[in-house]
C-alpha positions in Angstrom: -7.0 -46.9 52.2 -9.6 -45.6 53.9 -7.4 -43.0 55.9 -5.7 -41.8 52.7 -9.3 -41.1 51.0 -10.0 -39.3 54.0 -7.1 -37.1 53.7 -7.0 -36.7 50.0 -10.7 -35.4 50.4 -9.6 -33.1 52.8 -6.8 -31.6 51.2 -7.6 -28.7 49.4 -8.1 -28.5 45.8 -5.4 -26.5 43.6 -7.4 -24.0 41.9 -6.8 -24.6 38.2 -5.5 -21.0 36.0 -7.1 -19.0 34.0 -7.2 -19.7 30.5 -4.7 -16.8 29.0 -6.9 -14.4 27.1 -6.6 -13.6 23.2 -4.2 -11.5 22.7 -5.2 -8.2 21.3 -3.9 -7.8 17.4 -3.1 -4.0 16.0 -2.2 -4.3 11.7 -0.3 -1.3 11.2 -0.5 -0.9 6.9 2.0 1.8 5.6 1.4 3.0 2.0 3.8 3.0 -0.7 7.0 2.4 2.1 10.3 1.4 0.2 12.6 -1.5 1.8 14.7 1.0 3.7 13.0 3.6 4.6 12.5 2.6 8.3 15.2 3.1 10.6 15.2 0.0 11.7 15.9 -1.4 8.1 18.6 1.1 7.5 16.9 4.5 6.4 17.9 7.8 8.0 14.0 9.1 8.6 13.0 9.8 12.4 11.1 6.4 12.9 11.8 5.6 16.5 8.7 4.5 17.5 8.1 1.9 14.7 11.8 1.4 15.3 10.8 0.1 18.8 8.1 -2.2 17.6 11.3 -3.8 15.9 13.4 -4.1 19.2 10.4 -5.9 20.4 9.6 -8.2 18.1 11.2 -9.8 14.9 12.4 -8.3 11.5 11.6 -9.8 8.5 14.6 -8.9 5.5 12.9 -11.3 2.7 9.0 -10.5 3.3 7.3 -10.2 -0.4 3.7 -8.3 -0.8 2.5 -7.6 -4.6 4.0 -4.7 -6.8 0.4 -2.4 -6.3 -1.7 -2.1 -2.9 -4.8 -3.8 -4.0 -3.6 -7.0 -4.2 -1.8 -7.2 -0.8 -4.3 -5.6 1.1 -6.6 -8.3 -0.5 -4.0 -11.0 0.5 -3.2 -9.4 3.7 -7.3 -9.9 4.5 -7.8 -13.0 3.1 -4.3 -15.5 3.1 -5.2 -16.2 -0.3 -3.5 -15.0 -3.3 -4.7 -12.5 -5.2 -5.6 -14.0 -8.9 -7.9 -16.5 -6.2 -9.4 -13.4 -4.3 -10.8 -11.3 -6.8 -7.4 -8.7 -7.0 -5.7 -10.6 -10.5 -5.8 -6.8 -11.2 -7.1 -3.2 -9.9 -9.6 -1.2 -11.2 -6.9 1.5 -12.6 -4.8 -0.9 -14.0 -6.6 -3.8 -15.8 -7.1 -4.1 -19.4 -10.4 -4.1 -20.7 -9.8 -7.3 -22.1 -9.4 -8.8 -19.0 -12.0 -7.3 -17.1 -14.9 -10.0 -15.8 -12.4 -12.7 -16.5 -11.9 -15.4 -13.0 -9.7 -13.8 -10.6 -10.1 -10.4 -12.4 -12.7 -8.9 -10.6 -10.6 -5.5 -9.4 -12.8 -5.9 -6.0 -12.3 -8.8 -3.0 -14.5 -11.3 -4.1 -16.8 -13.6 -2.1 -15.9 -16.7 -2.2 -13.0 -15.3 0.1 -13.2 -14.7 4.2 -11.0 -12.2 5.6 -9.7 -12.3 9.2 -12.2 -9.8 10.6 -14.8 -12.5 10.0 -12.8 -15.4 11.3 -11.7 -13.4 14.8 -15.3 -11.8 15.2 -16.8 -15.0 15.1 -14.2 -15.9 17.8 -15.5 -13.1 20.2 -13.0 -9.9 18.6 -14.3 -6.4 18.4 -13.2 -5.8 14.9 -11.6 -2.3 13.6 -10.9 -0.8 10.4 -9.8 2.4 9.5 -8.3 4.4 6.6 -7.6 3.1 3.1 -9.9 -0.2 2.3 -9.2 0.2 -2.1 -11.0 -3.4 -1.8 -14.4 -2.6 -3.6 -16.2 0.8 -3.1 -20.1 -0.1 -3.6 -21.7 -0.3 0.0 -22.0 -4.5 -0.3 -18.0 -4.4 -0.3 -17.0 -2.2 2.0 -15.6 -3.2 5.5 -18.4 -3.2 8.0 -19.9 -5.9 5.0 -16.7 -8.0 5.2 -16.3 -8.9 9.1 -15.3 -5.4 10.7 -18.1 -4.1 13.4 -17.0 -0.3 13.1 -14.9 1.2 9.8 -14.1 4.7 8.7 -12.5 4.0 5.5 -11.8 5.0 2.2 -12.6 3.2 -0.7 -10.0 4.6 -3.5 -6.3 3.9 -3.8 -5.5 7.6 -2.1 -6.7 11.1 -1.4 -5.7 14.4 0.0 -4.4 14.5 3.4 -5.3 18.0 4.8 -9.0 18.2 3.0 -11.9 16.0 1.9 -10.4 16.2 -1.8 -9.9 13.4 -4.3 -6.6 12.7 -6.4 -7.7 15.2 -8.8 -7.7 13.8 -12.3 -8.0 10.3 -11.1 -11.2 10.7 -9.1 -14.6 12.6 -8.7 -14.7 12.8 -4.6 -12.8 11.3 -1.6 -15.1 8.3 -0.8 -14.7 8.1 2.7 -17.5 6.5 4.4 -17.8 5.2 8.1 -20.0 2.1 7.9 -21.5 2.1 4.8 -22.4 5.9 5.1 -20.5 9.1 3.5 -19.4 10.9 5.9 -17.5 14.6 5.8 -14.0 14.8 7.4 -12.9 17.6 10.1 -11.5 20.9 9.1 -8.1 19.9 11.5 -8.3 16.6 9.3 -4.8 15.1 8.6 -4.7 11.5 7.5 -2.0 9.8 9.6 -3.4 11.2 12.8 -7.5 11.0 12.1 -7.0 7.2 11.6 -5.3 6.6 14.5 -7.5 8.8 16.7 -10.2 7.2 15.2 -9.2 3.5 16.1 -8.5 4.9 19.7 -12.3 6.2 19.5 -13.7 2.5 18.5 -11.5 0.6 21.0 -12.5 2.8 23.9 -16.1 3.1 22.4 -16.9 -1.0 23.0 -13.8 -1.5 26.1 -16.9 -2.4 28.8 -17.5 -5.3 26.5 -14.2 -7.1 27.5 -13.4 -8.9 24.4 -10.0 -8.7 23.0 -10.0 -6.4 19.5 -8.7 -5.9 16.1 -7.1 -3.1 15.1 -6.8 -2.6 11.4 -5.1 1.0 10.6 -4.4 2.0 7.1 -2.4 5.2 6.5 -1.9 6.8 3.4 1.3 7.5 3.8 3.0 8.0 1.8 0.9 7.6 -1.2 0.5 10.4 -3.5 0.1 13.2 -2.6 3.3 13.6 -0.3 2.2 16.2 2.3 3.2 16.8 6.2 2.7 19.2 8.7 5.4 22.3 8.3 6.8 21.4 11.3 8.1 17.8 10.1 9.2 19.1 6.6 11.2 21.2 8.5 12.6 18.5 10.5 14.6 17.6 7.3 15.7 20.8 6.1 19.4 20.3 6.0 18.9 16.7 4.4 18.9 15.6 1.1 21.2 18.2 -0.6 23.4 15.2 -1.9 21.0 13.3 -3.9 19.3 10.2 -4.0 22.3 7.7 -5.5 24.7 9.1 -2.6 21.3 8.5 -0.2 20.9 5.3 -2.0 24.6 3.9 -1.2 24.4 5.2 2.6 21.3 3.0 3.0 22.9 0.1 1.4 25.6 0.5 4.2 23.6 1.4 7.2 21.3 -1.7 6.1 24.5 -3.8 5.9 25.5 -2.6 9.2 22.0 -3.5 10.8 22.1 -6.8 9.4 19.1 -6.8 7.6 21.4 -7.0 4.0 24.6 -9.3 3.5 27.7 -7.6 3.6 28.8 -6.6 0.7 25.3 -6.9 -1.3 25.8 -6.0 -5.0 24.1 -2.9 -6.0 23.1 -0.8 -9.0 22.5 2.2 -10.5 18.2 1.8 -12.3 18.7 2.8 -15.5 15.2 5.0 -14.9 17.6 7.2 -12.1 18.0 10.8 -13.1 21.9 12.0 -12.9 21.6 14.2 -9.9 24.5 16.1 -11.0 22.6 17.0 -14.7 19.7 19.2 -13.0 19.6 22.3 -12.8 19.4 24.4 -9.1 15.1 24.7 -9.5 15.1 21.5 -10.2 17.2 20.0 -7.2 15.7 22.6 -4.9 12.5 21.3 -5.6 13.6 17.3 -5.6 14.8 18.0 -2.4 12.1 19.7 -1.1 10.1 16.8 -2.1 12.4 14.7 -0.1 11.2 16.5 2.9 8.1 16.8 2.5 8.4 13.0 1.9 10.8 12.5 5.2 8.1 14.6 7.5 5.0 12.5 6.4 7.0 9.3 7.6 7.7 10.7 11.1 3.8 12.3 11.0 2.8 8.5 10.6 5.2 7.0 13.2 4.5 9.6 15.8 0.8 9.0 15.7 2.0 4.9 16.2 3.8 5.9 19.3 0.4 7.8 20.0 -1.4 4.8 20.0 1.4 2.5 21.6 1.4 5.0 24.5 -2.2 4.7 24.7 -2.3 0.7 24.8 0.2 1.1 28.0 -1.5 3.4 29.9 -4.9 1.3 29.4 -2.6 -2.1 30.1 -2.8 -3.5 26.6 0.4 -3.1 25.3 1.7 -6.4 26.4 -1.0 -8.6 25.4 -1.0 -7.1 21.6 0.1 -8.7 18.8 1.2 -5.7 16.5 2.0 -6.1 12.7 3.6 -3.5 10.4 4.4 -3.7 6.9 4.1 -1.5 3.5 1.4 -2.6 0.7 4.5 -2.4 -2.2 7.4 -1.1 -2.4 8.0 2.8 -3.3 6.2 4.8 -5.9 7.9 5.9 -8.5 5.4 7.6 -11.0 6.2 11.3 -11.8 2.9 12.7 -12.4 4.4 15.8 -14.3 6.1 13.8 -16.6 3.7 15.0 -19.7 2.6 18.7 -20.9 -1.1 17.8 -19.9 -0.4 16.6 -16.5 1.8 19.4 -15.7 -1.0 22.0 -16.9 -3.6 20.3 -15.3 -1.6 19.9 -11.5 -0.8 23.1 -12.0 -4.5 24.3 -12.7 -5.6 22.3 -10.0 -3.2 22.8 -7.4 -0.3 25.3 -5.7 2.6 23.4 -7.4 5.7 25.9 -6.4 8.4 24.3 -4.6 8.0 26.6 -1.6 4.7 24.5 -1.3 5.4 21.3 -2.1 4.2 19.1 0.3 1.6 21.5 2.4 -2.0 21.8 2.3 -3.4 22.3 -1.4 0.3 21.0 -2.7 0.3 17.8 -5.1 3.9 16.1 -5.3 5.7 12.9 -5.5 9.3 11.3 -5.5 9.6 10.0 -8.7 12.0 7.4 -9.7 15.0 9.0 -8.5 14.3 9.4 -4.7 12.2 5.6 -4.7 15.2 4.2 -6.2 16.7 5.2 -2.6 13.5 3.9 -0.7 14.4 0.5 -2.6 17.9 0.3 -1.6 19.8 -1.8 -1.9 17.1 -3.0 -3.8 16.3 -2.9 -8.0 12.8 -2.1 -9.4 10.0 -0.3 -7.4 6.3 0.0 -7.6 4.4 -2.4 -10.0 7.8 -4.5 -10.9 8.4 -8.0 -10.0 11.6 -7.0 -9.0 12.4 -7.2 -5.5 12.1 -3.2 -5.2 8.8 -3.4 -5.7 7.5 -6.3 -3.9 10.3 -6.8 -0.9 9.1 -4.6 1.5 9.7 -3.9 5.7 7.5 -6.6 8.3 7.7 -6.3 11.9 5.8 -8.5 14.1 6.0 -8.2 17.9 4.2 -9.4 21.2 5.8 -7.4 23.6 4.5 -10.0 26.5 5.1 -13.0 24.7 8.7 -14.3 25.6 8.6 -17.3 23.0 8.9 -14.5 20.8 12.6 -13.4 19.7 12.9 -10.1 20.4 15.6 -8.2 18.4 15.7 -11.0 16.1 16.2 -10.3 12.6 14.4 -13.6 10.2 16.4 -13.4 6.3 14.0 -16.7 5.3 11.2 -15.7 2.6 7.9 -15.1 4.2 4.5 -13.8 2.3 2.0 -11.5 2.6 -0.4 -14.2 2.7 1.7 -16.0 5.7 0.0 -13.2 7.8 -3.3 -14.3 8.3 -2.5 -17.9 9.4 0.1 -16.6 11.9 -1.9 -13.7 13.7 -4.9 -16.8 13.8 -2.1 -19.1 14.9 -1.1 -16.8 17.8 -4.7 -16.0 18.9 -5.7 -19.5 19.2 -8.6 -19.2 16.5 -9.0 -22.0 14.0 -9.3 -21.6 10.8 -12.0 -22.1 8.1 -10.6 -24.6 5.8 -12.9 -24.8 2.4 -16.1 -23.9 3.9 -17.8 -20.4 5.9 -21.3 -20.2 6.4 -22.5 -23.1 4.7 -20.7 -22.0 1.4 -17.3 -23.3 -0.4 -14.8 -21.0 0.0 -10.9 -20.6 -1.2 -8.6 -22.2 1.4 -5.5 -20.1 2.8 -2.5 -20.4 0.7 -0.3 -19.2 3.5 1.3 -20.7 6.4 2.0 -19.6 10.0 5.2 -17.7 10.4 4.6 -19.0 14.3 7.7 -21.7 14.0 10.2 -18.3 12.6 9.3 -16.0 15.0 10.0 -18.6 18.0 13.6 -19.4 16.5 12.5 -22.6 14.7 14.1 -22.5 11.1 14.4 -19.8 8.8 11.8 -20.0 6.1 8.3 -22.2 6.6 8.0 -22.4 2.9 11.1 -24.5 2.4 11.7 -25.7 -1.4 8.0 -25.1 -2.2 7.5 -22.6 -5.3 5.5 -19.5 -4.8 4.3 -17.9 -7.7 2.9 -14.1 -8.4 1.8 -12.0 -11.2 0.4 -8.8 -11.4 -0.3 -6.9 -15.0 2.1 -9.0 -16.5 5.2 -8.6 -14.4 5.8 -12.1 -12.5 7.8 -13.8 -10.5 8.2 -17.5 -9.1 10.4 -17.7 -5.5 11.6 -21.2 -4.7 14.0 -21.8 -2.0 16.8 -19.0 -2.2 16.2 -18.2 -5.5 14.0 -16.3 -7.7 12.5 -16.2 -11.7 11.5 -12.9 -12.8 9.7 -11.4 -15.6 8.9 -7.3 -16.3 7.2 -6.3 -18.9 7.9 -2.6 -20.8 8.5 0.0 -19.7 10.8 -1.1 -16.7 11.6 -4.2 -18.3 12.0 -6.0 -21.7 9.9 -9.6 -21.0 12.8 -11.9 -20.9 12.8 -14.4 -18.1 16.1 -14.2 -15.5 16.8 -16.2 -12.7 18.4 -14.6 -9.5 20.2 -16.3 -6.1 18.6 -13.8 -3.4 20.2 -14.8 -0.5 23.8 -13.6 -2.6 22.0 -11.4 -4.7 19.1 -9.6 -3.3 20.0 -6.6 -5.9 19.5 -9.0 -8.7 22.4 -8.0 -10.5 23.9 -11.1 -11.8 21.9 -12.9 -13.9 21.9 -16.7 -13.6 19.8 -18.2 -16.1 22.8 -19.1 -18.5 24.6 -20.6 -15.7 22.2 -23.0 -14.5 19.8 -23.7 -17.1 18.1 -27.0 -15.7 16.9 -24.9 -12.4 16.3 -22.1 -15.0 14.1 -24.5 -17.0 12.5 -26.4 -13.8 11.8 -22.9 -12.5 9.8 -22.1 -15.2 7.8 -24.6 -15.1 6.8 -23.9 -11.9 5.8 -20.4 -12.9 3.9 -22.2 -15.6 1.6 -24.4 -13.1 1.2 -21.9 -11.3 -0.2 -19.3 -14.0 -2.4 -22.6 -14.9 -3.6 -23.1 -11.7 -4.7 -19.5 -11.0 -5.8 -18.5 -14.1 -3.4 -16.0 -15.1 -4.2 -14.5 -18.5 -1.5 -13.1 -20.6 -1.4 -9.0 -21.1 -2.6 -7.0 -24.3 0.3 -6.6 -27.1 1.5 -2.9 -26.2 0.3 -3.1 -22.7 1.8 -0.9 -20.0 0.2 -0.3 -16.2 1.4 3.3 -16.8 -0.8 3.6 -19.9 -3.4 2.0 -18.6 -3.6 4.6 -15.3 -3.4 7.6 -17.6 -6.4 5.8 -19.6 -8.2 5.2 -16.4 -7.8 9.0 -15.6 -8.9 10.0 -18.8 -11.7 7.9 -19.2 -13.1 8.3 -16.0 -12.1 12.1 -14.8 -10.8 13.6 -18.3 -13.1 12.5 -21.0 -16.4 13.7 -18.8 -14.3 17.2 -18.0 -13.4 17.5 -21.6 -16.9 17.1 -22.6 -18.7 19.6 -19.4 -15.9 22.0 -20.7 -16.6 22.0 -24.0 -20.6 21.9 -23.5 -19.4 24.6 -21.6 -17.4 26.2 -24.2 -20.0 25.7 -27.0 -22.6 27.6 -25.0 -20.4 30.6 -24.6 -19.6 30.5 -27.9 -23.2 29.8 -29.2 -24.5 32.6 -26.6 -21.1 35.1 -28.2 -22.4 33.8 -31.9 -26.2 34.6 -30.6 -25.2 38.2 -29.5 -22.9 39.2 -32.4 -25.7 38.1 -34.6 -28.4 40.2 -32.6 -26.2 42.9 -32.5 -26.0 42.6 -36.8 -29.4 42.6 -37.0 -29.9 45.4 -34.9 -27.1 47.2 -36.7 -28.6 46.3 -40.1 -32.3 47.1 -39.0 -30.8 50.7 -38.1 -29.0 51.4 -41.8 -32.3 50.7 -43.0 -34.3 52.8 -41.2 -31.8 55.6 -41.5 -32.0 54.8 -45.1 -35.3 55.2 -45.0 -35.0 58.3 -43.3 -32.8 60.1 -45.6 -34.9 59.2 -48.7 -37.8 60.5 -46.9 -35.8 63.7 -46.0 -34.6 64.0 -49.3 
């Protein structure tokens, strides 16, 4: 006994290894991306570099976010849904009847804690950068809600050459860095100023050695579509067919991928143009806009391979959790679509088609070219339908093998799902009902950790998942799905769709199978309870309530300073004619005085 104490205490001791150290995280927000318009999901834009995230990591083909970017980016921060965070509705969209109500802030509320705050208070260096949208007074901005540096902007989009506003919607571009306004470079363009910037903070604090957060929020490809002439002209011999044919090739190549079932029913939105019915300005400038919408998609995803090649060279890459998704799916507003708009844009703005899509242009796709961005999808922007709130999600570790690379997931996932799973990967706990001494809303996600390491296909199971947003809802449960829009892309009549046969929802199965039709229902109906979902105004519309937003706060005060304006001329035109009377009169009386003193 003795001798073997003697030799164990002799033998060397096996030094133990390292902990592994937090993986890096980089969030990678696009703005207004459709289902397809990634290559990797079946679109035909130059998007190799995002492309390669997806060979690295795991597709997701039944992610949902909410139909408008507030919301998600709320949910996206928080893991709570948005009637609990504060985002029931956004500051250009909410009624006035609503405003003040619970979950109706239109900012992120308190009683919320976002991700910055949970991985800073694990020893992150947090980032932001780009679109916030999430409350603009300095108590709500970024470097308030967990992030130690953030250039950001605080409204839903801006100009992307130029420190300009979305004229008619807004009085200045509020970007700020830190709390403080700041003024933008003269070689500003938005995709590749956020990314330089987030390169700028994560080199700025490297010495510090502590893993970081990278949060980058493009606006691309919000309105207004714009690119550099050099990728506009990447797509200059595309898009002369249309967007129905450019619709159907998607639906194939997306088929093809994987990413849809074979054979996925499709339709033609009844909001769809008839390509064939325009005239040649009209297509010439559609398809410019299509270029122009092409070019600021590969702008953005070169600047990503910017930054991936950077994260190699500093030997990052593999120990970085990277994240890319869209906040809805595409826009399809048509800003021209009324006399005033058209004058105004046109006052405001260089709106030819030979300058669609350059520096001082204003343009958008309309429903015609989102309807491809959707495909095979129906609906688009602010719907319930799957158009508008099925949208692209990568999520890759490069060095992490448990991770299925290649591996396309078709279970439903959540945009709240990613704040559990990123926590879930880093090893940081969560908060449960409490931060800082104070009751807070508990995650309603759950970690995606168990999908992307090839266990299962959906981590919500049978559960139901509800979401509403100015009045268009949905309830997901299992494979299948309950949907309500409201006018004008919709009529308000509940349907009930089988997504996993059906993602186009084009059969309508709430005749068929009324008892999951009914049980479905109720589920929407707890839910709405449980979060406090108010029904809309009579006569409600989000379109009608962004073109009151507009008018009440950019039109009505520009009416009034161009009338006060107008009334002074007149007043100083009625002052002079009047002198000028007087003057004339005060002269036939003196000449009449003249020639009855002559006479």
């Amino acid at each position: 006994m003795v001798a073997l104490a003697t030799l164990l205490a002799a033998a060397p001791v096996r030094a133990q290894p390292a902990p592994a150290p937090h993986p890096n995280i980089v969030i990678l927000l696009a703005d207004d991306w459709g289902f397809s318009d990634v290559g990797a999901f079946g679109g035909e834009m130059a998007t190799p570099n995002i492309d390669a995230l997806a060979k690295a990591g795991v597709r997701f083909s039944n992610f949902h976010v909410a139909g408008s970017c507030s919301p998600t980016r709320a949910m996206l921060q928080t893991g709570v849904m948005n009637h609990r965070n504060g985002l029931g509705n956004m500051p250009e969209t909410i009624p006035d009847a609503h405003r003040g109500k619970p979950g109706y802030d239109t900012v992120m509320n308190f009683r919320v804690v976002t991700i910055a705050q949970l991985l800073k208070a694990a020893g992150y260096r947090t980032y932001l950068t780009g679109k916030w949208h999430l409350g603009s007074d300095p108590g709500r901005l970024p470097h308030v809600r967990g992030y130690d540096r953030a250039y950001s902007l605080a409204d839903a989009g801006a100009d992307n050459f130029e420190q300009r506003p979305i004229e008619g919607m807004y009085s200045t571009a509020a970007w700020s860095e830190n709390g403080k306004p700041v003024t933008l470079p003269k070689d500003y363009y938005s995709s590749h100023f956020v990314v330089q910037k987030m390169i700028d903070y994560i080199e700025a604090d490297r010495k510090s050695g502590k893993p970081f957060l990278a949060s980058i929020n493009f606006l691309a490809n919000h309105i207004p579509v714009q690119a550099p002439d050099s990728d506009i002209a990447r797509y200059s011999n595309m898009y002369h067919d249309g967007w129905t044919a450019l619709r159907a090739a998607r639906a194939k190549r997306a088929a093809a991928l994987g990413i849809m079932p074979a054979g996925t029913p499709i339709v033609t939105m009844p909001t769809t143009p008839d390509w064939a019915k325009l005239d040649a300005d009209e297509r010439a400038a559609q398809i410019r806009v299509m270029q122009a919408y092409g070019g600021m998609a590969t702008a953005m995803d070169r600047e990503i391979g910017r930054l991936v090649a950077h994260l190699k060279a500093t030997g990052d890459y593999d120990n970085t959790i990277f994240v890319f998704l869209s906040d809805n799916g595409a826009e399809p507003t048509n800003p021209f679509n009324s006399t005033r708009n058209r004058l105004f844009l046109g006052w405001q703005y260089d709106t030819s088609t030979a300058n669609i899509g350059r520096r001082g242009s204003f343009s958008a796709v309309g429903p015609g070219w989102a309807s491809a961005s959707a495909s095979p999808l129906s609906g688009y922007k602010f719907t319930a339908s799957e158009g508008g709130l099925r949208v692209p999600l990568i999520i890759a570790w490069p060095g992490n093998a448990k991770l299925r690379a290649g591996a396309i997931n078709a279970g439903l996932a959540h945009v709240t799902d990613i704040l559990p799973t990123l926590t879930d990967l880093a090893g940081v706990p969560g908060h449960g009902t409490s931060w800082d001494g104070k009751a807070v809303e508990p995650v309603t996600g759950r970690s995606l950790v168990p999908v992307l390491e090839g266990a299962g296909e959906s981590v919500h199971g049978d559960v139901p998942l509800g979401y509403e947003l100015s009045g268009n809802a949905a309830l997901f449960r299992g494979d299948y799905k309950l949907v309500r829009n409201l006018a004008p892309t919709g009529d308000g009549k509940w349907r009930l769709y089988d997504l996993k046969t059906d993602p186009g929802e084009t059969r309508d199965l709430s005749t068929s199978m009324p008892d999951r039709f009914a049980a479905m229902q109720a589920d929407y109906a707890a839910y709405a309870k449980a979060n406090g979902v108010l029904d809309m105004p009579a006569g409600y519309t989000a379109d009608a309530q962004i073109n009151l937003y507009a008018w009440e706060h950019q039109g009505k005060p520009r009416a009034i300073k161009a009338g006060l304006v107008l009334g002074g001329v007149l007043l100083l035109l009625s002052g002079l004619v009047w002198g000028w009377r007087r003057r004339r009169r005060a002269r036939r009386v003196d000449q009449a005085k003249a020639d009855v003193v002559g006479a």
